[in-house]
C-alpha positions in Angstrom: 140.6 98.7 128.3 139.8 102.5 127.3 142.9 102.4 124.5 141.8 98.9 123.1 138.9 100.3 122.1 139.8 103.8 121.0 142.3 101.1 119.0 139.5 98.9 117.3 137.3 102.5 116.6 140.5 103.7 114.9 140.9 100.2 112.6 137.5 100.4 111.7 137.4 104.1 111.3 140.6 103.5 108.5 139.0 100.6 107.3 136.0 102.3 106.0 138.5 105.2 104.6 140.4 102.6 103.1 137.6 100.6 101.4 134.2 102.7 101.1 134.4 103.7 97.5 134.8 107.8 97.4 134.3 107.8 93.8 131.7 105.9 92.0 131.5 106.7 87.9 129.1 105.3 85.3 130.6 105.4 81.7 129.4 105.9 78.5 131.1 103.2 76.7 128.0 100.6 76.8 127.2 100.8 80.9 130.7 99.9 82.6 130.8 101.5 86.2 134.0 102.4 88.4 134.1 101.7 91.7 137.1 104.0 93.3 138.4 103.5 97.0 141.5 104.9 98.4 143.4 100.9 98.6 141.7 99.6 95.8 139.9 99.8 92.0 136.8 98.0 91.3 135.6 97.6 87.7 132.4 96.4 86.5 132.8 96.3 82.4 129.8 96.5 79.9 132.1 98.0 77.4 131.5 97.8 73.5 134.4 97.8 71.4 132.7 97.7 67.9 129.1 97.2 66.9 129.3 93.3 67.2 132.4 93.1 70.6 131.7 94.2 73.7 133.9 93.3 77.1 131.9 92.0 79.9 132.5 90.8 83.5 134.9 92.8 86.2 138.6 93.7 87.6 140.2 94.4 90.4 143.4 96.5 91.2 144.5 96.6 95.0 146.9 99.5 95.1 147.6 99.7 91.4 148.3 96.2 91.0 145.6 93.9 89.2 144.7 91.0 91.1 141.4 89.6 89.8 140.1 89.8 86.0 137.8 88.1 84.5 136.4 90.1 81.9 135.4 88.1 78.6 135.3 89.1 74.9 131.9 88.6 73.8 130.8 88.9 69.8 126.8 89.6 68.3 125.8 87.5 66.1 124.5 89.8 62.8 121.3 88.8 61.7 121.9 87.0 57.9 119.3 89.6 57.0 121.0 92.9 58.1 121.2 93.9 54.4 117.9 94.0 53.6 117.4 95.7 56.9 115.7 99.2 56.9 118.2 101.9 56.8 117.4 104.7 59.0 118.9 107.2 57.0 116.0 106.0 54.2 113.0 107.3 56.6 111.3 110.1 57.9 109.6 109.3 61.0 107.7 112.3 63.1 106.5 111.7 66.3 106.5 114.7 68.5 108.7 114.6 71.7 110.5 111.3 70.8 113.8 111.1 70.2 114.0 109.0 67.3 117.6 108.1 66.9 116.9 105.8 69.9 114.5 103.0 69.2 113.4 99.6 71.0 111.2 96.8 70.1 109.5 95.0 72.3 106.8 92.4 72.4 106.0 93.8 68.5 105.7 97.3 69.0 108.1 100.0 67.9 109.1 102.4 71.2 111.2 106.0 70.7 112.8 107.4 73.8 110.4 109.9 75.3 111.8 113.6 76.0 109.1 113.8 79.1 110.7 113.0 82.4 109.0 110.9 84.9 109.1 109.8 88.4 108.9 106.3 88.6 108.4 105.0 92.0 108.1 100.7 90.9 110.6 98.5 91.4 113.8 98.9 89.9 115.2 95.1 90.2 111.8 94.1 88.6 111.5 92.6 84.4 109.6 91.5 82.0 111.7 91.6 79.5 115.5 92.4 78.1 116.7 94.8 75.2 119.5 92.4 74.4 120.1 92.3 70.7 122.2 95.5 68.6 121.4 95.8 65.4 123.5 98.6 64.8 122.5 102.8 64.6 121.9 102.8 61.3 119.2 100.4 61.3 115.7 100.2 62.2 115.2 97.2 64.9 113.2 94.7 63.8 112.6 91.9 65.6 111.5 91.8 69.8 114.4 92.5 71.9 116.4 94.5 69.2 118.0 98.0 69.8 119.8 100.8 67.7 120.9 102.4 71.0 124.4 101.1 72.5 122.5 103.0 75.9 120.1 100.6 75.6 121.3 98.0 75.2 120.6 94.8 78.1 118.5 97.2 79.6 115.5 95.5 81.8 111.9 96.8 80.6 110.2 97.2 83.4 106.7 98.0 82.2 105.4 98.2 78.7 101.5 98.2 77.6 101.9 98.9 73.9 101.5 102.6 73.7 104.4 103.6 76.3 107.0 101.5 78.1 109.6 101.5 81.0 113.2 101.2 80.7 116.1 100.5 83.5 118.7 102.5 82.1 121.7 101.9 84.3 120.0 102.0 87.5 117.2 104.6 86.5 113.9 104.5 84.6 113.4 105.7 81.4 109.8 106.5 79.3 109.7 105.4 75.9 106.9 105.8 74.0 105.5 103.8 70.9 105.6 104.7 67.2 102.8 104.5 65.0 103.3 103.7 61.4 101.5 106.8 60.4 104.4 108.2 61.2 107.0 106.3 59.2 107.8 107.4 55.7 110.0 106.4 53.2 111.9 109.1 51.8 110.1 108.7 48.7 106.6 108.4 50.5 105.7 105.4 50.5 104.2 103.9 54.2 106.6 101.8 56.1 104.9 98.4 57.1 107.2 96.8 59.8 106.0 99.6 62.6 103.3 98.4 65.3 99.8 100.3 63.9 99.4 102.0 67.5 95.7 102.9 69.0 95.3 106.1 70.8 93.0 106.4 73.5 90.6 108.9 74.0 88.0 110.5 75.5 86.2 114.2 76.0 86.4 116.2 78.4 85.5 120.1 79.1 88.8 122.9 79.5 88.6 124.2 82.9 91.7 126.0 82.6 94.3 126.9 80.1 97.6 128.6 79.0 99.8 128.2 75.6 101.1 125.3 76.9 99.0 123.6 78.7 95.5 122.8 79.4 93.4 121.6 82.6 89.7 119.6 81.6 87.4 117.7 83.3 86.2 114.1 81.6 83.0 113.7 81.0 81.0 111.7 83.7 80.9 108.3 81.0 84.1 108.2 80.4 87.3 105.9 81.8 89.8 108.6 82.6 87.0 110.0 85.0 88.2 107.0 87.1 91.5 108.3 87.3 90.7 111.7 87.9 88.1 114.9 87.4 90.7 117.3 86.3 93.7 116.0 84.0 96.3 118.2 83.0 96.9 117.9 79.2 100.8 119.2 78.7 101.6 120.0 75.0 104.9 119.4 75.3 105.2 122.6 72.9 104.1 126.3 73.4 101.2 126.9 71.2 102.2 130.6 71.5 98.9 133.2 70.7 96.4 129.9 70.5 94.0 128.9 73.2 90.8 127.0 73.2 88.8 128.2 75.0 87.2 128.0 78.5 84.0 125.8 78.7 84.5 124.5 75.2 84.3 120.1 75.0 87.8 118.8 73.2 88.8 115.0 72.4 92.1 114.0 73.8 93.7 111.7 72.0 96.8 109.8 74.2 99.4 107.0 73.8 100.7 107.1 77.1 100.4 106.5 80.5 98.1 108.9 83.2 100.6 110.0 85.8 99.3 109.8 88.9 99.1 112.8 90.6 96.0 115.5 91.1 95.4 117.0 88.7 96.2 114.2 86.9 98.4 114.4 83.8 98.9 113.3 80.1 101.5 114.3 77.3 99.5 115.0 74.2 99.6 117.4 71.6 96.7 115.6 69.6 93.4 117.5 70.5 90.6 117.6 68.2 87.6 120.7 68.9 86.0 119.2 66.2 85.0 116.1 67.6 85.9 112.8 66.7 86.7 112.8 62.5 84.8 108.7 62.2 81.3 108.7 62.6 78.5 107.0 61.0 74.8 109.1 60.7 71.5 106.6 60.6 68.3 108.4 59.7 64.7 107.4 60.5 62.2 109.2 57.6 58.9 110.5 59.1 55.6 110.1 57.6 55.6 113.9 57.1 57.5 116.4 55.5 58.2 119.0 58.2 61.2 121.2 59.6 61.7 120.7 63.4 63.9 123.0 65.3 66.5 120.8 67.3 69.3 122.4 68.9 70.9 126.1 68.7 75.1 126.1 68.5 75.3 128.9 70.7 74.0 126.8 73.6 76.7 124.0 72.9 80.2 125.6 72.2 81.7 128.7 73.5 83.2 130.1 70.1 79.2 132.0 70.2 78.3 131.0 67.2 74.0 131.7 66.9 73.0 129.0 64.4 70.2 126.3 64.7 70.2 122.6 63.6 66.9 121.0 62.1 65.7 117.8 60.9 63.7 117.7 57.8 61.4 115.2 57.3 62.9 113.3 59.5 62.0 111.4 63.2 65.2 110.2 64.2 69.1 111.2 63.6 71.4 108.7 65.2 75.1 108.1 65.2 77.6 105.6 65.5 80.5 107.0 67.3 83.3 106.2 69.6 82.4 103.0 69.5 78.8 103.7 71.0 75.3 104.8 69.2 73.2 107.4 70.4 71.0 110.1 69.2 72.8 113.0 67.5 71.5 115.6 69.8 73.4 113.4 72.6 76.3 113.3 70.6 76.7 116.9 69.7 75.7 118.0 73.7 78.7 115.8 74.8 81.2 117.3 72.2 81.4 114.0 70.6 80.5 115.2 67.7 80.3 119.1 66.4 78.3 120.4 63.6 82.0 121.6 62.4 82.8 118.4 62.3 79.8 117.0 60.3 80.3 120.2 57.8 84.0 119.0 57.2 83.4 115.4 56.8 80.7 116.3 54.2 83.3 118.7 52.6 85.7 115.3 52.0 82.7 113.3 51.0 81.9 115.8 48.3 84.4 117.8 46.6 82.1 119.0 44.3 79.1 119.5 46.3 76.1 121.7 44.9 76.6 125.2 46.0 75.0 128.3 45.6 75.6 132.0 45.2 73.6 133.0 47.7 76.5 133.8 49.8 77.8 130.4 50.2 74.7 127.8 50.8 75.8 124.1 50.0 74.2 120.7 49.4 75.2 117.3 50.4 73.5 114.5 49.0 74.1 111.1 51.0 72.4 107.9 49.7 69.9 107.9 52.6 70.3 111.2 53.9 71.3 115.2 52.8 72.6 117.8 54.5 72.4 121.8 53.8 74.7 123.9 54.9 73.0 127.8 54.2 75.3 130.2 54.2 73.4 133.6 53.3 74.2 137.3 52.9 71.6 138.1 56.2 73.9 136.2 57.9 72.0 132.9 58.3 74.2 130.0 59.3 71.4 127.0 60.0 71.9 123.7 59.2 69.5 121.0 58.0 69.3 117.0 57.9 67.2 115.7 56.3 65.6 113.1 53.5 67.3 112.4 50.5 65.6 114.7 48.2 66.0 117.7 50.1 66.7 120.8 48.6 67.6 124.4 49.5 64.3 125.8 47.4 62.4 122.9 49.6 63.3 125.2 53.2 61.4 128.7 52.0 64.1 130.4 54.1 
């Protein structure tokens, strides 16, 4: 009884030596994977012959010999319209840590492969979707479901919410990441018009912590990544080198991406504005007297320690619209929505050819309902005034 089973151990001990692959290999030919055991070969063939023939399905060999095949020629159809196709070779398309030689469209939008590595921890078998049409590497994909990558191609997309998406790339995930428009040229220039226009998201928040290449801030309290965490970890993606920000000072984040889950939590952007937010719209309310009132001092709201103050003239009221939200601009400013820098350099676009003055620098902007001064003097006054229309530098007896 003891040697029948010390037997049947023995048959099942060589039967799993015999049959448990020992060798598994994933080729680069399209996805085709090898199975290898000691008595037999088993093939599983996603192999592309040319641009429009790849070799599907699977084979057999039992020492050597084939004994099952069915592996089946299958041809792409080319679109009737590859010609007037956009050749890659005919752009320029930026987009920092994207690998643009490998692009995806899906449900409209325009994805590059994403150089940031990520640990995905969905479901693998899952899909909402199929790359399953090549276009061919030299051209830019074009219609949902289209691919220039042979890698790519009859991948599942697992997740995709217009600004980054989820690849199964034989048997692991994959972040792609879309492309805005803004970022496709023609060689001669001119805007490309076939790429999704993607939103960023954004929001402020204050740098606790910082080094070339990274950066650690706290939302503010009103906005929607404060429900994902209080500290997120902005990674550049780049080393910055000698720049930093600065401690304590209020940025805008600007992200097309997802927030990785972790604490701190943690976003790849190298967009950061310490300006504020560049779109903004000023609304003034006059007063019934001509008066200068003292409204905020810089020092007390950024940490580059600049001492200048911000009046109103003849004005009750300064609000904005910005962010998608109105409030006064003294709330604006205090949450780092907005900066006086930022106001300076908008007026600078808005008028090229402001007045100026040789007083040391001092500089007029007239809006229809508003007008800014900018002094800029030799004692080293640095104020700034809103205030009506008519407002002029004379008009402040500095």
């Amino acid at each position: 009884m003891k040697k029948k089973s010390i037997l049947a151990i023995a048959i099942i001990v060589l039967l799993i030596i015999l049959l448990f692959p020992f060798k598994i290999n994933r080729l680069k030919d399209g996805g085709t994977v090898e199975y290898k055991a000691l008595l037999y070969k088993l093939t599983d063939y996603h192999k592309f012959r040319t641009d429009t023939e790849y070799v599907e399905g699977s084979k057999i060999e039992i020492l050597g010999k084939e004994i099952f095949n069915n592996t089946i020629m299958h041809h792409i159809e080319k679109d009737p319209e590859t010609d007037k196709r956009v050749k890659l070779e005919d752009l320029k398309i930026t987009a920092k840590n994207i690998d643009t030689t490998k692009l995806v469209k899906f449900d409209g939008v325009l994805y590059g492969k994403s150089n940031a590595l990520i640990d995905y921890v969905g479901d693998l078998n899952k899909s909402i979707g199929k790359i399953n049409f090549l276009i061919g590497e030299e051209y830019m994909p074009k219609l949902d479901g289209e691919t220039n990558c042979k890698e790519l191609f009859n991948a599942s997309v697992l997740e995709a919410n217009g600004k980054s998406m989820i690849l199964n790339v034989n048997n692991e995930a994959v972040l792609f990441e879309s492309i805005d428009k803004e970022n496709i040229k023609k060689k001669n220039g001119e805007r490309l018009d076939n790429a999704q226009n993607t939103e960023y998201s954004s929001f402020v928040g204050t740098v606790l912590e910082e080094t070339t290449k990274y950066m650690i801030v706290e939302p503010n309290e009103d906005e929607e990544e404060r429900k994902s965490s209080d500290k997120i970890k902005i990674n550049y993606g780049t080393d910055h080198i000698d720049y930093l920000y600065g401690v304590g000072r209020k940025v805008v984040i600007f992200y097309n991406g997802f927030i990785m889950e972790s604490y701190p939590a943690q976003i790849e952007t190298d967009n950061i504005s310490i300006d504020g937010y560049e779109d903004f719209k000023i609304e003034v309310k006059p007063s019934n007297k001509i008066e200068t009132k003292k409204i905020l001092n810089n020092k007390d709201l950024s940490a580059d320690n600049q001492d200048y103050n911000l009046y109103f003239y003849g004005l009750d009221e300064v609000n904005v619209i910005v962010d998608n939200k109105t409030m006064s601009l003294e709330d604006a400013l205090k949450s780092g929505k907005m900066t006086i820098q930022g106001i300076i350099q908008k007026a600078n676009k808005d008028f090229p050819n402001a007045t100026s003055y040789d007083d040391g620098g001092s500089v007029e902007y007239h809006y229809e309902d508003y007008s800014i001064i900018k002094v800029h003097k030799l004692d080293g006054n640095r104020d700034v005034y809103i205030g009506v229309p008519s407002m002029k530098l004379n008009d402040l007896k500095l």
